[in-house]
NUGU-400817 format. One record per residue (C-alpha): residue in three letters; x, y, z. Coordinates in steps of 0.1 Angstrom, whole numbers, plus 5000, padded with zeros to 4 digits. Example, Ala and Ser with C-alpha at 12.3 -4.5 7.8 and 13.67 -1.06 7.14 Angstrom:
2
ALA512349555078 SER513749895071 
# end
This chain:
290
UNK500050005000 UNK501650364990 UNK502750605019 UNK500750925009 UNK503651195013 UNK503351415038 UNK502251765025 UNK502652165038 UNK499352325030 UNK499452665017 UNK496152875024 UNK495153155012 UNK493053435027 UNK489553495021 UNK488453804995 UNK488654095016 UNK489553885054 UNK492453855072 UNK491253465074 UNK490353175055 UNK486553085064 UNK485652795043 UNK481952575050 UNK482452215035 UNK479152015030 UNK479051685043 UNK481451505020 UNK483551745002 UNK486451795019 UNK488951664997 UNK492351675025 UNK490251485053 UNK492351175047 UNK495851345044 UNK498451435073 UNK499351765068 UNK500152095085 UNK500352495081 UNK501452765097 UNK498552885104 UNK495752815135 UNK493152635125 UNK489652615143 UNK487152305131 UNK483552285141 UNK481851965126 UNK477851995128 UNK477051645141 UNK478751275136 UNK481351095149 UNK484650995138 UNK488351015143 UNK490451315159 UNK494251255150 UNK496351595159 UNK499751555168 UNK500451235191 UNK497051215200 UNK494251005190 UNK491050935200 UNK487650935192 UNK484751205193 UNK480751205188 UNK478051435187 UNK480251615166 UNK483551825173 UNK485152185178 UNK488952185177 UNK491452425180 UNK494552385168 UNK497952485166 UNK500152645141 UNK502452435128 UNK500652125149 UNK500651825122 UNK496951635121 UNK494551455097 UNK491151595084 UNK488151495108 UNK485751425082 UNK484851145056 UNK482050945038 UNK481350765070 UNK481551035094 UNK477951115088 UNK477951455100 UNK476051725087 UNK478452025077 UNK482452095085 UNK483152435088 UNK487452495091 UNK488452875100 UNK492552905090 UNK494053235112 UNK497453365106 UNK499653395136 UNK499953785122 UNK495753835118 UNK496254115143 UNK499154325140 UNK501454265177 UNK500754595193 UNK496954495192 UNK497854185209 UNK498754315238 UNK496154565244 UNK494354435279 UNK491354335262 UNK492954065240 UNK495053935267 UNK492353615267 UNK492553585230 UNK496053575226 UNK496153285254 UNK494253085234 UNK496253105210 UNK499053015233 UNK497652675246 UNK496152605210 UNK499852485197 UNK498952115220 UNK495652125204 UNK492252195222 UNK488351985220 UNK485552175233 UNK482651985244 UNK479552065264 UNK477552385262 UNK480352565246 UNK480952335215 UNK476952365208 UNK476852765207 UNK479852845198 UNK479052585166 UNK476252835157 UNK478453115158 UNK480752975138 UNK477852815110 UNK476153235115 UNK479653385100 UNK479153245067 UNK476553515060 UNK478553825078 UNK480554075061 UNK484254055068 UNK484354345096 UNK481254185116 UNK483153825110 UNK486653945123 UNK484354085155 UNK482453755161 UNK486153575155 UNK487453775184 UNK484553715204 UNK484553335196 UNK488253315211 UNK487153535242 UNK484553265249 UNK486652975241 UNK489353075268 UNK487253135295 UNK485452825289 UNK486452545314 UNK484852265285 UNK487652155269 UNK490351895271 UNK494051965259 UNK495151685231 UNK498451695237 UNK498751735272 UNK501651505277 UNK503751745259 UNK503851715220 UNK507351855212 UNK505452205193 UNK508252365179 UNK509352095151 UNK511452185127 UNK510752185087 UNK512451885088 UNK510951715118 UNK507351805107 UNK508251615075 UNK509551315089 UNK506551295118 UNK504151315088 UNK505651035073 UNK505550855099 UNK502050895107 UNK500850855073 UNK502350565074 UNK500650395108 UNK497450555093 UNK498050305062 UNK499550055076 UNK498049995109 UNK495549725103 UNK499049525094 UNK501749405119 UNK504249725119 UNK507549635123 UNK509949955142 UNK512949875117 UNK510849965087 UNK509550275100 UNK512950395108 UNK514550315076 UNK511250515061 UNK512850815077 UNK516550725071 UNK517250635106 UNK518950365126 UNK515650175152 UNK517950315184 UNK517850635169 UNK514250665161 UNK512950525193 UNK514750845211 UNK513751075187 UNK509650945186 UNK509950945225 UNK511151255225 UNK508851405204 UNK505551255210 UNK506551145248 UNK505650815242 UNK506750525224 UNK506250465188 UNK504650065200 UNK502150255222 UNK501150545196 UNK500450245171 UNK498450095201 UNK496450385207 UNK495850455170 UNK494450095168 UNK492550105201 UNK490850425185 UNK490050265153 UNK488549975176 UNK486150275193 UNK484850405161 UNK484050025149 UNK482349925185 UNK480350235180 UNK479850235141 UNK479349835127 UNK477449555137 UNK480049285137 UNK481449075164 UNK483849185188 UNK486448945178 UNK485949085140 UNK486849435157 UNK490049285173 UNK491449215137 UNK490249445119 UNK492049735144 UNK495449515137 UNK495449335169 UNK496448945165 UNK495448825200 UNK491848855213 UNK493348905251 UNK495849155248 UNK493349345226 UNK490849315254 UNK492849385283 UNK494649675265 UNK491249875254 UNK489849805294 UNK492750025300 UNK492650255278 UNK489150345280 UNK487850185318 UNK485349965300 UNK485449635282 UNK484449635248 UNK480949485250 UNK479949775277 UNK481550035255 UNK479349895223 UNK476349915250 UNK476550305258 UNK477350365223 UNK475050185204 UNK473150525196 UNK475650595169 UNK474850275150 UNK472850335126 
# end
């Protein structure tokens, strides 16, 4: 199976806006397969559905839709596809320079630019907040630039004083990569992303980024702050989550089909990673199937 390269995505401003503002209908957005990362922040509100949430190191899996915040420069994959079953994606891109410095520090933007700040580990609302600030978001696409700049500022007033939200990242993502270490993190995550359903073996990822397996282990560790064996872990326990919640088929169909090859460690590891076993997971989140 090819490795999809990893990719820089250039983005250029709305008409008339100091930001990108760009409403995707269900199924259109083309990049939602593809690792990639930009300079600038991005802020994601999906309208319903459930499905995966890949930013950085982290991995897991959200429903009832989503709003993320995230990072300049913070590598991730899109949120949406065919399966997702969500109603609308609307993605906001932000230049680090939207506002010239000198209006940054003005006391009334102090909460703004923290925002900002902790966005580079990557933030999920939830609650309350992701349900209205969603609307304000969906309400922008009919403003005039000036009122949409305002209700911008507004919506990162709102989102740092809101106490709904978990950081992504937490366990320290290493957020000031390199060119060159962006590159070689996408490749490797594109690859667990294709690959993952197959037994991964560490000396083939490493020679995929030209690096002796001693060398990589240090360098993913020190990175991600975990180990490359437990990000592939958690990637597959995720994948497990979406088909608990998703498809009618046995449990032991689930196990394989994440890319575990023994029923028991698959079992015992997804207990721990989510404090239930699969069949009471499936129970609470049997809504989804449709």
């Amino acid at each position: 199976m090819k490795t999809v390269a990893p990719a820089l995505e250039v983005i250029s401003n709305s008409y008339g806006s100091s930001f990108t503002y760009t409403k995707h209908a269900e199924k259109t957005n083309s990049k939602a397969h593809l690792w990639h990362y930009h300079p600038e922040i991005e802020l994601v509100y999906i309208n319903g559905g459930a499905g995966k949430r890949q930013i950085g190191s982290h991995v897991s899996y959200y429903t009832n839709g989503d709003l993320i915040l995230i990072g300049a420069n913070l590598p991730h994959c899109g949120f949406t596809n065919e399966q997702t079953g969500n109603k609308k994606e609307t993605v906001i891109h932000i230049k680090p320079e939207f506002l010239a410095n000198d209006f940054f520090v003005a006391p009334e933007m102090r909460r703004v630019q923290n925002i900002i700040n902790q966005s580079k580990a990557g933030i999920a609302f939830n609650g309350e907040t992701k349900k209205q600030i969603g609307k304000k978001i969906e309400m922008m696409e009919h403003q005039l630039p000036f009122e949409r700049l305002l209700t911008l500022l507004s919506i990162l007033d709102e989102l740092e004083s809101s106490d709904e939200y978990t950081v992504l990242n937490a366990d320290g993502f290493s957020l000031e990569l390199q060119n060159q270490d962006n590159d070689r993190m996408n490749l490797i995550f594109n690859f667990v992303k294709d690959h993952f359903q197959e037994s991964i073996a560490i000396d083939e990822v490493s020679n995929l980024v030209s690096m002796t397996t001693p060398s990589f282990c240090r360098y993913f560790k020190k990175i991600s702050n975990k180990t490359f064996t437990e990000f592939v872990n958690e990637y597959r326990l995720v994948h497990a989550s979406k088909l608990l919640a998703e498809k009618q088929i046995s449990i032991n169909e689930v196990c394989y089909e994440s890319g575990f090859n023994n029923f028991s460690h698959f079992s015992k590891s997804f207990k721990q990673y989510t404090g239930k076993s699969a069949s009471q997971y499936r129970l609470e989140h049997k809504i989804i199937i449709s």
